[in-house]
C-alpha positions, 0 to 999 in steps of 0.5 A: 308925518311931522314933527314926534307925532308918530310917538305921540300918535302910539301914546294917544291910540284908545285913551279913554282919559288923558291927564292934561297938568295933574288934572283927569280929563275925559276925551270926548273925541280923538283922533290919532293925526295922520297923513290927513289931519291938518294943523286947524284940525281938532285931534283931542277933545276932553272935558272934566266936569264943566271944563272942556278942552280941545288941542289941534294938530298944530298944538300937539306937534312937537310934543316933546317926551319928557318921560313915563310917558308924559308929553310936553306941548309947545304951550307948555302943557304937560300930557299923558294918555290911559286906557280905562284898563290903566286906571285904578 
């Protein structure tokens, strides 16, 4: 794999939310990259409410860890991935 994926990779394996910049987010479809997900492919679809987002493989890569386990993307987007177990 390129890039810090295989980190990213752990953080995203069973999330049931992700907390895309401060904001709760539903995933709706994830797909931890592996050696056969291509850049053009969607790898995290999520929605609150009305809003939905999706990142591509190319989106994700290089994810930078900027602690507690929270991920900055290449936009600037900051990310961080939970379990249901994890939210209170």
């Amino acid at each position: 794999m390129r890039g810090k994926l295989p980190e990213l990779s752990r953080a995203m394996v069973d999330a049931d939310f992700v907390l895309i910049n401060g904001v709760v987010f539903a995933t709706e479809y994830l797909r931890v990259p592996d050696e056969s997900t291509v850049g053009d492919d969607v790898v995290l679809e999520a929605k609150h409410g009305d809003t939905e987002v999706a990142f591509t493989r190319d989106e994700m890569e290089g994810a930078e860890h900027v602690g507690e386990g929270v991920y900055r993307l290449k936009s600037g987007a900051l990310l961080r991935f939970f379990s249901s177990a994890t939210i209170h």
